[in-house]
Every structure is written in structure tokens, then in C-alpha cells.
mmCIF file of the N, C-alpha and C atoms, coordinates in Angstrom:
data_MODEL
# 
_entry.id   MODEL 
# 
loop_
_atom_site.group_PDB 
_atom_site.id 
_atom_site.type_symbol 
_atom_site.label_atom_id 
_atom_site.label_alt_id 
_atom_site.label_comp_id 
_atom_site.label_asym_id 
_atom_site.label_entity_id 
_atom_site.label_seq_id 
_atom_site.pdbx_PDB_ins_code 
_atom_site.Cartn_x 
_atom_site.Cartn_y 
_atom_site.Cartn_z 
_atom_site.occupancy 
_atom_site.B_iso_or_equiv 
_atom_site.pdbx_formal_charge 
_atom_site.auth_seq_id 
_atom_site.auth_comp_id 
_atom_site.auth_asym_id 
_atom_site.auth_atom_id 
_atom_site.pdbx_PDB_model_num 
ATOM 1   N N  . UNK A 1 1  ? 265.817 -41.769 235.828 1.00 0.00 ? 1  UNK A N  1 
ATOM 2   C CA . UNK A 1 1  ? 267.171 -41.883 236.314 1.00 0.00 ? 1  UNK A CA 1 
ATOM 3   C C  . UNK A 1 1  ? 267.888 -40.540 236.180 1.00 0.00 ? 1  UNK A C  1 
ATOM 4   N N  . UNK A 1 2  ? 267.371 -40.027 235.282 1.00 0.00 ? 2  UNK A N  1 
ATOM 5   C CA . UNK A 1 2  ? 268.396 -38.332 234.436 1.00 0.00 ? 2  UNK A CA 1 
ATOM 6   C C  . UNK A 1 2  ? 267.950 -37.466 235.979 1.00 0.00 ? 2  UNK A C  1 
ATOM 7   N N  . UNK A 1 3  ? 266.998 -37.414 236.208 1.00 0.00 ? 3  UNK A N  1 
ATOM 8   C CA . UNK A 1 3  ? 266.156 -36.674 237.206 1.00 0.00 ? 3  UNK A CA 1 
ATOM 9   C C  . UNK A 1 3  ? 266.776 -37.449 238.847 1.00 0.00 ? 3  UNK A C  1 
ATOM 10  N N  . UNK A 1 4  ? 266.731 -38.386 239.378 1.00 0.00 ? 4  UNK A N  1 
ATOM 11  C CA . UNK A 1 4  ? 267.876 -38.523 239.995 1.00 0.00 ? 4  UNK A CA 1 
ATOM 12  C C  . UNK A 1 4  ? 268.842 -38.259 240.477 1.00 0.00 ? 4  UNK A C  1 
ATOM 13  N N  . UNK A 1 5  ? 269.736 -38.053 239.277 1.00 0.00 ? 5  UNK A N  1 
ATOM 14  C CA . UNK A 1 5  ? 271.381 -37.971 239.105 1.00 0.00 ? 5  UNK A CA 1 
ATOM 15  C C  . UNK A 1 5  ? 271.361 -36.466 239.123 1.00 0.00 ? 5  UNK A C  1 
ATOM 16  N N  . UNK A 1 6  ? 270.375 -35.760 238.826 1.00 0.00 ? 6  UNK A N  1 
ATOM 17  C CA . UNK A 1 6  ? 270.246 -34.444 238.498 1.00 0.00 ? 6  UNK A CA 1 
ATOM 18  C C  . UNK A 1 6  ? 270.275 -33.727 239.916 1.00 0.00 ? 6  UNK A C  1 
ATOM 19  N N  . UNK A 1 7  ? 269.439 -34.538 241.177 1.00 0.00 ? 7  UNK A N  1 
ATOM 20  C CA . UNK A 1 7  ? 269.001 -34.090 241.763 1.00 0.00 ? 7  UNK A CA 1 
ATOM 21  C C  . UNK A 1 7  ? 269.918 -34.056 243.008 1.00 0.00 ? 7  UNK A C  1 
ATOM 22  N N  . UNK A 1 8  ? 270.669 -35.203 242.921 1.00 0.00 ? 8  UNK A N  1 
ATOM 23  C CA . UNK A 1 8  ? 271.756 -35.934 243.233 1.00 0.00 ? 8  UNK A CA 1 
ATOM 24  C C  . UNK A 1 8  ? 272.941 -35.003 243.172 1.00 0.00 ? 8  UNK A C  1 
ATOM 25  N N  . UNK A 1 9  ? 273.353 -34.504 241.975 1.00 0.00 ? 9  UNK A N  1 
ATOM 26  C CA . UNK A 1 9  ? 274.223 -33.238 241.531 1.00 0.00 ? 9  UNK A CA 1 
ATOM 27  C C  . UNK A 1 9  ? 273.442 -32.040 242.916 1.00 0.00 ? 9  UNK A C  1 
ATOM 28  N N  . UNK A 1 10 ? 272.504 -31.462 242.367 1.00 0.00 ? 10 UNK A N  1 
ATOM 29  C CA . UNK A 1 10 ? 272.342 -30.277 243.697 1.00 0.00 ? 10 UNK A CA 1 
ATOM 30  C C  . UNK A 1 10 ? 272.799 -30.784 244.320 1.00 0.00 ? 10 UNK A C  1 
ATOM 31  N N  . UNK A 1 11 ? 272.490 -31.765 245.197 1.00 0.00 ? 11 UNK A N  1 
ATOM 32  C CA . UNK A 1 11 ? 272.637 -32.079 247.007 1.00 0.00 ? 11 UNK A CA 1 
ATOM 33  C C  . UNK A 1 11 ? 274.244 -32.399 247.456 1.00 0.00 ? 11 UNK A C  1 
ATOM 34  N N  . UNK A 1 12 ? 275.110 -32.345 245.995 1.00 0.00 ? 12 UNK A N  1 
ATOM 35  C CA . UNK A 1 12 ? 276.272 -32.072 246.547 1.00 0.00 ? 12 UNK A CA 1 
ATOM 36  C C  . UNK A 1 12 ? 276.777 -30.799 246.254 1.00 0.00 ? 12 UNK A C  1 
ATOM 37  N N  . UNK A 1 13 ? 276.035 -30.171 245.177 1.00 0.00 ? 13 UNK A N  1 
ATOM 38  C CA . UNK A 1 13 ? 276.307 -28.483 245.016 1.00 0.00 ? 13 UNK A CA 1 
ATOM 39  C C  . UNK A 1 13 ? 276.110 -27.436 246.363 1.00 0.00 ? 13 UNK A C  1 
ATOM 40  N N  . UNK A 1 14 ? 274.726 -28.232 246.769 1.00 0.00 ? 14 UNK A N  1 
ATOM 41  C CA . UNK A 1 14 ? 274.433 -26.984 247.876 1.00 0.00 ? 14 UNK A CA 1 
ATOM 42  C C  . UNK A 1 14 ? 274.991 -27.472 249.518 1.00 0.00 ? 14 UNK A C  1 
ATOM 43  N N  . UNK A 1 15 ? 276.092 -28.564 248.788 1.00 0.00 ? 15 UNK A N  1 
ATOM 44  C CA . UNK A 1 15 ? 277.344 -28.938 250.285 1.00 0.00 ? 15 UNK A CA 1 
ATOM 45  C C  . UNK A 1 15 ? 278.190 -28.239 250.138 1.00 0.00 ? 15 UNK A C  1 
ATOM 46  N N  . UNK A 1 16 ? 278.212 -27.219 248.682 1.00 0.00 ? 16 UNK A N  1 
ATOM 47  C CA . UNK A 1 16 ? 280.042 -27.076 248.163 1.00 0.00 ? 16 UNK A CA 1 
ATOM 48  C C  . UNK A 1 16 ? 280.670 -27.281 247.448 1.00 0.00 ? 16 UNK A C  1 
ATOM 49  N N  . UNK A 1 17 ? 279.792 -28.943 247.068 1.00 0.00 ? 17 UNK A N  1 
ATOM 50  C CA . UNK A 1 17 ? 280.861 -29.482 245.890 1.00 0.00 ? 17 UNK A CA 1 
ATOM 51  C C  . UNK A 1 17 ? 280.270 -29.211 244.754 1.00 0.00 ? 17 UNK A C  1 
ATOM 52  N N  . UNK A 1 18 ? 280.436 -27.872 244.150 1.00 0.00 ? 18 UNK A N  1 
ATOM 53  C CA . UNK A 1 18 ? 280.028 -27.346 243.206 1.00 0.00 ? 18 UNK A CA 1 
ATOM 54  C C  . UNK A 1 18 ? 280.581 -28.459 241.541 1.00 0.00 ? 18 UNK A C  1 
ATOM 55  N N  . UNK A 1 19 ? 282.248 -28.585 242.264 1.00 0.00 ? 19 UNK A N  1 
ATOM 56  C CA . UNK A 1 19 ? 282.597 -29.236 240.849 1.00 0.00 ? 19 UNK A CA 1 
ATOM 57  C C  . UNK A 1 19 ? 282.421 -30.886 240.918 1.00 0.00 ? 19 UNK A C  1 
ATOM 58  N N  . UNK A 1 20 ? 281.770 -31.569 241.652 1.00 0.00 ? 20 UNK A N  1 
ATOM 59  C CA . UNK A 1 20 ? 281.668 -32.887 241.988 1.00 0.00 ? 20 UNK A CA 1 
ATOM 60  C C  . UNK A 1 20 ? 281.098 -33.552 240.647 1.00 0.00 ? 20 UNK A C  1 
ATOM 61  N N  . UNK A 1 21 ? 281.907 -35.057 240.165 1.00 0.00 ? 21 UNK A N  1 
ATOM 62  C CA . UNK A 1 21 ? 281.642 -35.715 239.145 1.00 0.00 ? 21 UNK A CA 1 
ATOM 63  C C  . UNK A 1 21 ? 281.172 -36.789 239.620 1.00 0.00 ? 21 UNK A C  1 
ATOM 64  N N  . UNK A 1 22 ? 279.666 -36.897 238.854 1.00 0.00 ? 22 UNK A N  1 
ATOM 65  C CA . UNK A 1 22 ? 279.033 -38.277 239.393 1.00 0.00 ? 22 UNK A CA 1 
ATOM 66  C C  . UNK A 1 22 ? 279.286 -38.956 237.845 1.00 0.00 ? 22 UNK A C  1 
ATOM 67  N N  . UNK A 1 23 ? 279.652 -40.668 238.272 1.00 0.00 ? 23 UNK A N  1 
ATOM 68  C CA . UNK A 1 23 ? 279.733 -41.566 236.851 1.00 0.00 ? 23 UNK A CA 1 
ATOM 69  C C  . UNK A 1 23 ? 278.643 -42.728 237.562 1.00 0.00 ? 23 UNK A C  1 
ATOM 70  N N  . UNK A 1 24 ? 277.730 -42.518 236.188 1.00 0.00 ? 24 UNK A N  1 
ATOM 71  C CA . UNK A 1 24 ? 276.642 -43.861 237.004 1.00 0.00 ? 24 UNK A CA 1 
ATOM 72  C C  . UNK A 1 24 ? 276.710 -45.085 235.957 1.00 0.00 ? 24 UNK A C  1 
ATOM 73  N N  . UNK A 1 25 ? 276.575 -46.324 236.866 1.00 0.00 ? 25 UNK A N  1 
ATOM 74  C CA . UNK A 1 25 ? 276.951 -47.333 236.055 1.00 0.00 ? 25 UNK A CA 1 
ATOM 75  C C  . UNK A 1 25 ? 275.986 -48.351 236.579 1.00 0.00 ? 25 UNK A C  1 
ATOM 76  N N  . UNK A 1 26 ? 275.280 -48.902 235.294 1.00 0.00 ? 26 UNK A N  1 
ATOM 77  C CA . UNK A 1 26 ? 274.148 -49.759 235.573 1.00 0.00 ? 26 UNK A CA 1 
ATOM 78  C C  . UNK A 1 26 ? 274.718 -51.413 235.653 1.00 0.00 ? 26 UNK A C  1 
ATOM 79  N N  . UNK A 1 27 ? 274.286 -52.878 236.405 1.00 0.00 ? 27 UNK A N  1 
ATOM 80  C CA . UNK A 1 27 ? 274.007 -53.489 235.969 1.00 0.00 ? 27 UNK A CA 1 
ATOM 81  C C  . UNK A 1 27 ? 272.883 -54.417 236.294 1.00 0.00 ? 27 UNK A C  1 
ATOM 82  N N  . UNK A 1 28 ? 272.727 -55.523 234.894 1.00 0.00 ? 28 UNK A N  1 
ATOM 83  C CA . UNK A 1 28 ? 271.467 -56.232 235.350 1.00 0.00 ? 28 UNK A CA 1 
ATOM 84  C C  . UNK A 1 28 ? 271.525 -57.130 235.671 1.00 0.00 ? 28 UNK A C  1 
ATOM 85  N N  . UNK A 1 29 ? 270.432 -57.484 236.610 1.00 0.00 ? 29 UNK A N  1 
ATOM 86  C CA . UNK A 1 29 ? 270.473 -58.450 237.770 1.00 0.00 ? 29 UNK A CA 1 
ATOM 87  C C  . UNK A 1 29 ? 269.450 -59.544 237.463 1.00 0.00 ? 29 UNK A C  1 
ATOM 88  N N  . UNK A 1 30 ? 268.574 -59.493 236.828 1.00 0.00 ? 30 UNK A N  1 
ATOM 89  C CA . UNK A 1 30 ? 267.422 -60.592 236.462 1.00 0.00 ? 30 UNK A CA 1 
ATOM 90  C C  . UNK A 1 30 ? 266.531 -60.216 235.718 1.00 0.00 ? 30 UNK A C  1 
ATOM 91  N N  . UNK A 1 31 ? 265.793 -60.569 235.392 1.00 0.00 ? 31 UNK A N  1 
ATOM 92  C CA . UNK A 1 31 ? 264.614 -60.614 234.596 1.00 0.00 ? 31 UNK A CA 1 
ATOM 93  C C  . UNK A 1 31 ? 264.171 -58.900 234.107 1.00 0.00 ? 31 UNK A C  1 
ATOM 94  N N  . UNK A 1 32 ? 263.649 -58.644 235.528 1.00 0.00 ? 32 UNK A N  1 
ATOM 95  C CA . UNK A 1 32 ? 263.301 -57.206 235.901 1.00 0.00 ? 32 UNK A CA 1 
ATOM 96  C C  . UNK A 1 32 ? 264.249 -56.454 236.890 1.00 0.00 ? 32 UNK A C  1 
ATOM 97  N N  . UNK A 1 33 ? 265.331 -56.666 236.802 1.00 0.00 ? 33 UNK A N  1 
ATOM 98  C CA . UNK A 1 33 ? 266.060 -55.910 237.833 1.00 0.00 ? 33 UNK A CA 1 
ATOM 99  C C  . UNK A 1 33 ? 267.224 -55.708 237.729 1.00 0.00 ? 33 UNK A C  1 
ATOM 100 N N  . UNK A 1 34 ? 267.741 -54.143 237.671 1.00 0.00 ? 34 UNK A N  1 
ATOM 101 C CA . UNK A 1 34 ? 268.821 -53.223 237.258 1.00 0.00 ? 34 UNK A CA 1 
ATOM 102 C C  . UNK A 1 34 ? 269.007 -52.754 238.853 1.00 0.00 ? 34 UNK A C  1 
ATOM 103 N N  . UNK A 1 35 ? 270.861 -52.907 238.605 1.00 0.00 ? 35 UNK A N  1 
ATOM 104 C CA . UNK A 1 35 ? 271.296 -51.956 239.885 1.00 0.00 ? 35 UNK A CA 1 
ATOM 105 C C  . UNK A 1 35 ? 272.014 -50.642 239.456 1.00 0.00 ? 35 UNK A C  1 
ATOM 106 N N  . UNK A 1 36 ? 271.581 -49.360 239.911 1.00 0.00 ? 36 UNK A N  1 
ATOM 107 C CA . UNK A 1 36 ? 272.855 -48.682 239.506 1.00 0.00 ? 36 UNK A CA 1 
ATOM 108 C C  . UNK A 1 36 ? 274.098 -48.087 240.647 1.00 0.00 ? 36 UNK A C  1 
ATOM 109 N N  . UNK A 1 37 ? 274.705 -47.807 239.890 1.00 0.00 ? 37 UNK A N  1 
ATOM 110 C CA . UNK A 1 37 ? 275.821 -47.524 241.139 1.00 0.00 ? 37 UNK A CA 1 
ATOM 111 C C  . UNK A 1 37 ? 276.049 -46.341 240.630 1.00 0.00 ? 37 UNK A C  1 
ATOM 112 N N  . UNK A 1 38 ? 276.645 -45.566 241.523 1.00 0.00 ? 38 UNK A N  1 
ATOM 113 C CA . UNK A 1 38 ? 276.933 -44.195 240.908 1.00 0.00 ? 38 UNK A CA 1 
ATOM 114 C C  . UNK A 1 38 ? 278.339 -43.351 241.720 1.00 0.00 ? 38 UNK A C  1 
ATOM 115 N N  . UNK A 1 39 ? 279.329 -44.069 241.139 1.00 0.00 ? 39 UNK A N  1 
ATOM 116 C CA . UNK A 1 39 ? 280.830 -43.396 241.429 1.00 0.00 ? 39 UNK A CA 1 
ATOM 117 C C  . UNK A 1 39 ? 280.596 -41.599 241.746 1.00 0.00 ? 39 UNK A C  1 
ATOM 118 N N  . UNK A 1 40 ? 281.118 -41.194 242.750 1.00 0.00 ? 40 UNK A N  1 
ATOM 119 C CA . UNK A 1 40 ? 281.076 -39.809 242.750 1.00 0.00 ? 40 UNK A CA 1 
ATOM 120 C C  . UNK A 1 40 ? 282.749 -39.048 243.473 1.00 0.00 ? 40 UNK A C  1 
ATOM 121 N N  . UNK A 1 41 ? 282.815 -38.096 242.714 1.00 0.00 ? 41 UNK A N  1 
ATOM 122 C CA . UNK A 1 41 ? 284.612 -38.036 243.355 1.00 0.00 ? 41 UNK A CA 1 
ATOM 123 C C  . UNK A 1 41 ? 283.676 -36.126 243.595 1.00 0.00 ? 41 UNK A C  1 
ATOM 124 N N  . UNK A 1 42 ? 283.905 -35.824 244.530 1.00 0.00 ? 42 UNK A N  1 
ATOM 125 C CA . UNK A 1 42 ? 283.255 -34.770 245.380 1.00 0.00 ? 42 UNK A CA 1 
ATOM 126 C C  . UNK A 1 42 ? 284.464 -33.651 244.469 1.00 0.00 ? 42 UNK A C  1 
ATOM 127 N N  . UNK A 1 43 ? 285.596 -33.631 244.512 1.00 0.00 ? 43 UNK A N  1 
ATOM 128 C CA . UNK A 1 43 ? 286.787 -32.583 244.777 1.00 0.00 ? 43 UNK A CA 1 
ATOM 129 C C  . UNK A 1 43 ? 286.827 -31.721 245.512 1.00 0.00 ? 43 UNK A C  1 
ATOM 130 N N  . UNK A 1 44 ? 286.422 -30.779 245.233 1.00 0.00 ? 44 UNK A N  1 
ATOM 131 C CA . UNK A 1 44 ? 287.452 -29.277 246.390 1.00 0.00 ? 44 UNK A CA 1 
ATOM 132 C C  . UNK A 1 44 ? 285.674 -28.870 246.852 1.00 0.00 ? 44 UNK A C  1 
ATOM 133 N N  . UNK A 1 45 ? 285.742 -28.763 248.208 1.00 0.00 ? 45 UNK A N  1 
ATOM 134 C CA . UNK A 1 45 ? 284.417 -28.004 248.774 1.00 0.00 ? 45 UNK A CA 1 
ATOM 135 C C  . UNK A 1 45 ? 284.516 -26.888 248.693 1.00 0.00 ? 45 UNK A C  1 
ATOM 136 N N  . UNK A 1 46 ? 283.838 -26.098 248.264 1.00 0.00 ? 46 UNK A N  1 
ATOM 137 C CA . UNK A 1 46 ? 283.834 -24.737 248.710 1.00 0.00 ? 46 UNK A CA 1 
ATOM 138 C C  . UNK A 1 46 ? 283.253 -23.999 249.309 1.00 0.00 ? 46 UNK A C  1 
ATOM 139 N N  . UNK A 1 47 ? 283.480 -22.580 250.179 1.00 0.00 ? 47 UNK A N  1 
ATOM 140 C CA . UNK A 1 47 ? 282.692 -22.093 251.414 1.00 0.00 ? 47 UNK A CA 1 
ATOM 141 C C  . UNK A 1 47 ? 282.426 -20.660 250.859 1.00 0.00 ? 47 UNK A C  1 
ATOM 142 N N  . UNK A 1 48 ? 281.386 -20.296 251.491 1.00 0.00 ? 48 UNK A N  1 
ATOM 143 C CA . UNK A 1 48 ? 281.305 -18.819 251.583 1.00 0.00 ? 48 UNK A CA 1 
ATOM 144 C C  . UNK A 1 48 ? 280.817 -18.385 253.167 1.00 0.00 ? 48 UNK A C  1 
ATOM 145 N N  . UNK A 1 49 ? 281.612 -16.718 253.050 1.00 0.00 ? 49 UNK A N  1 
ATOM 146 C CA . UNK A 1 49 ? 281.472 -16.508 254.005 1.00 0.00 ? 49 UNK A CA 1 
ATOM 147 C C  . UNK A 1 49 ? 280.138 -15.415 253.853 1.00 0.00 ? 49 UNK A C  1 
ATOM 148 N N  . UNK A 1 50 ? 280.267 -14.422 254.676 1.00 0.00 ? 50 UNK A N  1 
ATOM 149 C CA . UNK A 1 50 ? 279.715 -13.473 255.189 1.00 0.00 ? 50 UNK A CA 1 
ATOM 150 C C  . UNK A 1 50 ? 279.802 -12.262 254.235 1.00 0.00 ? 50 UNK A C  1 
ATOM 151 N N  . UNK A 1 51 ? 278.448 -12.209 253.394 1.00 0.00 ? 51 UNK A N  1 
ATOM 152 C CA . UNK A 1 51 ? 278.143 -10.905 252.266 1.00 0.00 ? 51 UNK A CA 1 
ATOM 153 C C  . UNK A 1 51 ? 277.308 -9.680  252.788 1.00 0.00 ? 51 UNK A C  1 
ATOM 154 N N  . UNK A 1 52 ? 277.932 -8.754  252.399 1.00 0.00 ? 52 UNK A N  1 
ATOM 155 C CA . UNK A 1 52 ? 277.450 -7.233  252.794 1.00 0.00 ? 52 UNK A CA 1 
ATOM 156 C C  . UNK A 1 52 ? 277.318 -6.830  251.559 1.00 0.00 ? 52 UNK A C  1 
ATOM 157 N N  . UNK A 1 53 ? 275.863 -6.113  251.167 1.00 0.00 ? 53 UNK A N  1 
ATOM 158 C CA . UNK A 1 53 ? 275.930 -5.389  250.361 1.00 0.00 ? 53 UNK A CA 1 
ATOM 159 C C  . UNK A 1 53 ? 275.448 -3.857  250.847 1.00 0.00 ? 53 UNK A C  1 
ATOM 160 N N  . UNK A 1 54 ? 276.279 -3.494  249.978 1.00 0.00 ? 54 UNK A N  1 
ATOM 161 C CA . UNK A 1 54 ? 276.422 -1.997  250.415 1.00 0.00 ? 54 UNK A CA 1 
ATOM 162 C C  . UNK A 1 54 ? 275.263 -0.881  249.566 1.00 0.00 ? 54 UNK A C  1 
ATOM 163 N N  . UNK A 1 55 ? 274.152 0.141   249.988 1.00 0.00 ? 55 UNK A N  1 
ATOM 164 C CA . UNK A 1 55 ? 273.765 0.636   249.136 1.00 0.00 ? 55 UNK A CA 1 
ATOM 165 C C  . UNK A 1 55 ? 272.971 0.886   249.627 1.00 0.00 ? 55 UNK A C  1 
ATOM 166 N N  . UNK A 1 56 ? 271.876 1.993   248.887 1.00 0.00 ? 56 UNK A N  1 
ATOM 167 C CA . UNK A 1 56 ? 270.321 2.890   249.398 1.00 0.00 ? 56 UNK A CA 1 
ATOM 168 C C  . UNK A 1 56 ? 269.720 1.143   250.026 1.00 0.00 ? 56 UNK A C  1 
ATOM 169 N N  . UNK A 1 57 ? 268.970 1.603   251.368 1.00 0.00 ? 57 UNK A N  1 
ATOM 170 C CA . UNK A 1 57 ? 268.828 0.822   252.050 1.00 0.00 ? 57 UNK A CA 1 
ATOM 171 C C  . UNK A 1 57 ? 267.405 -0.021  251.156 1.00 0.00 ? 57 UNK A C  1 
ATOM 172 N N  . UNK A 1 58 ? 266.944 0.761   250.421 1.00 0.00 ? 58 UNK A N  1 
ATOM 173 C CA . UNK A 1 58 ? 265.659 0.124   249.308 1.00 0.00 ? 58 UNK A CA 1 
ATOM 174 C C  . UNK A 1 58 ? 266.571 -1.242  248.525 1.00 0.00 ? 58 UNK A C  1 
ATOM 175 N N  . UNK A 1 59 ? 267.093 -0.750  248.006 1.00 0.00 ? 59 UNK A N  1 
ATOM 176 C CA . UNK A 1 59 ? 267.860 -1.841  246.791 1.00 0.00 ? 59 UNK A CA 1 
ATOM 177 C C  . UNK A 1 59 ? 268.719 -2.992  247.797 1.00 0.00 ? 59 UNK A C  1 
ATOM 178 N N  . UNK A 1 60 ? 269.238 -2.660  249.031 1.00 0.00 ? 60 UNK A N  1 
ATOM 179 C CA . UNK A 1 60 ? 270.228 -3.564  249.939 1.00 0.00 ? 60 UNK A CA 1 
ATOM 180 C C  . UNK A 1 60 ? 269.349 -4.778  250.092 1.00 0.00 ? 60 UNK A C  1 
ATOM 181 N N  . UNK A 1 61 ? 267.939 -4.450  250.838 1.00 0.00 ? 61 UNK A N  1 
ATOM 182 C CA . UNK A 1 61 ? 266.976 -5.457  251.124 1.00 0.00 ? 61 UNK A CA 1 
ATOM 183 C C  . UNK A 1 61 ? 266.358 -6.289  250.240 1.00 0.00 ? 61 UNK A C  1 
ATOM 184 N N  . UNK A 1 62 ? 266.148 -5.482  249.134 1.00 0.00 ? 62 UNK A N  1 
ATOM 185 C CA . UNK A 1 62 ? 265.722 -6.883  248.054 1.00 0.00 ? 62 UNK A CA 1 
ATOM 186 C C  . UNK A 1 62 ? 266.492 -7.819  247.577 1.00 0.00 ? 62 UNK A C  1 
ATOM 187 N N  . UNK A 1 63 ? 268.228 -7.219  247.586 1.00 0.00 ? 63 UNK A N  1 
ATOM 188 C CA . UNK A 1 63 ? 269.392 -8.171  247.327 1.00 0.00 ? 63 UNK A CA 1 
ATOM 189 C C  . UNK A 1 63 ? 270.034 -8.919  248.364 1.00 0.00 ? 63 UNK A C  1 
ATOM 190 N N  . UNK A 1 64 ? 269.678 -8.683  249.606 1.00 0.00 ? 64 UNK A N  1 
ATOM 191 C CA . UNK A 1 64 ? 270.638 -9.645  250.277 1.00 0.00 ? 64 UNK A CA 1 
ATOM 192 C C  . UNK A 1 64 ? 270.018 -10.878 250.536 1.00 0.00 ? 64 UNK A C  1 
ATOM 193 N N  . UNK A 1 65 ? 268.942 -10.603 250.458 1.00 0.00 ? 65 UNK A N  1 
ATOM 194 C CA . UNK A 1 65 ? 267.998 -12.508 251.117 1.00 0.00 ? 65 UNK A CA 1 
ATOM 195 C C  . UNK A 1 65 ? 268.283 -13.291 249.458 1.00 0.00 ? 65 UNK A C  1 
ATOM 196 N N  . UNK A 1 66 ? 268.601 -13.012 248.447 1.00 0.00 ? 66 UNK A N  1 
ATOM 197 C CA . UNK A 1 66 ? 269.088 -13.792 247.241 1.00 0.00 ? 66 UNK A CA 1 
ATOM 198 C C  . UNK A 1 66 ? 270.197 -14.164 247.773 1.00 0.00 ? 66 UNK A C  1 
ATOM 199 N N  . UNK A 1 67 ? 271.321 -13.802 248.074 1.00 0.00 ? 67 UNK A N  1 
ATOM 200 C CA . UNK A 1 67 ? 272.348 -14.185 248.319 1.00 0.00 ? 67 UNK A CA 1 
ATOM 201 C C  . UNK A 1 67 ? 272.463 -15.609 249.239 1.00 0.00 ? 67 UNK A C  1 
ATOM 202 N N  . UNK A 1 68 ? 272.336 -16.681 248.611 1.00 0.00 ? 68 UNK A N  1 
ATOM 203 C CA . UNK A 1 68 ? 272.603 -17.998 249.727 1.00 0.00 ? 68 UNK A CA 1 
ATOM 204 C C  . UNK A 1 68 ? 272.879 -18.919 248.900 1.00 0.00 ? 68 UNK A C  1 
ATOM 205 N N  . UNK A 1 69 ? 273.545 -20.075 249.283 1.00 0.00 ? 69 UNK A N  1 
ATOM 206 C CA . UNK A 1 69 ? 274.222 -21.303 248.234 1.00 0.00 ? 69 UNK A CA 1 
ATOM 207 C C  . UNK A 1 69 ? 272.723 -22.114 248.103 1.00 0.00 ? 69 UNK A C  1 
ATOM 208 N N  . UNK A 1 70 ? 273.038 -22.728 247.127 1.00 0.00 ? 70 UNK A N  1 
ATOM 209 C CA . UNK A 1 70 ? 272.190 -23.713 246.996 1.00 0.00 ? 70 UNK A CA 1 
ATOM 210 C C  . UNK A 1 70 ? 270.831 -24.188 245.358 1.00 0.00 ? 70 UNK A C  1 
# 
């Protein structure tokens, strides 16, 4: 479940919602069977734009393909 929720967290990080709060809440349903639910309040998206790095054209190229959300 940790692994999940974990994974769950990225896939709204690499939307933006870097500060997004997930609350997960289990209940049980029978014998063998748990539901969970998992409240999530996204807040503020955030964007990026367009990065230039400036510099000897050796060092520019190894740093700009790092540069991406996610």
C-alpha cells in the first residue's frame, strides 16, 4: 500500500502538484476484503517554463537534458 501511495504522490508531482496531500483511509468489507479510499486535495499546480543554460558549450550539454519535471 506505502508503495502505491508513494507512487501515487509522483503522478501528481510530475502534474505540478508538487505540494498535493494524499489522506488514505481504509475500510473493511468482509472476511477478506479492505477498501481504501484515498482523499487527495492537489493545491497550487505549478509550471515551468523555458530553461537556458548559459556556458562553455561542453558543460551546457550535459546540463540541460537534466533539467525536466518529474
Amino acid at each position: 500500500m506505502a508503495t502505491g501511495l508513494e507512487s501515487l504522490r509522483r503522478s501528481y508531482g510530475s502534474a505540478g502538484y508538487i505540494d498535493a496531500i494524499l489522506v488514505p483511509t481504509t475500510n473493511l468489507l468482509g472476511d477478506s476484503a479492505v477498501e481504501l479510499v484515498v482523499s487527495v486535495e492537489e493545491g497550487k499546480q505549478y509550471h515551468m517554463g523555458k530553461i537556458e543554460i548559459l556556458g562553455a558549450r561542453e558543460i551546457t550539454d550535459q546540463r540541460q537534458p537534466g533539467w525536466e519535471l518529474g
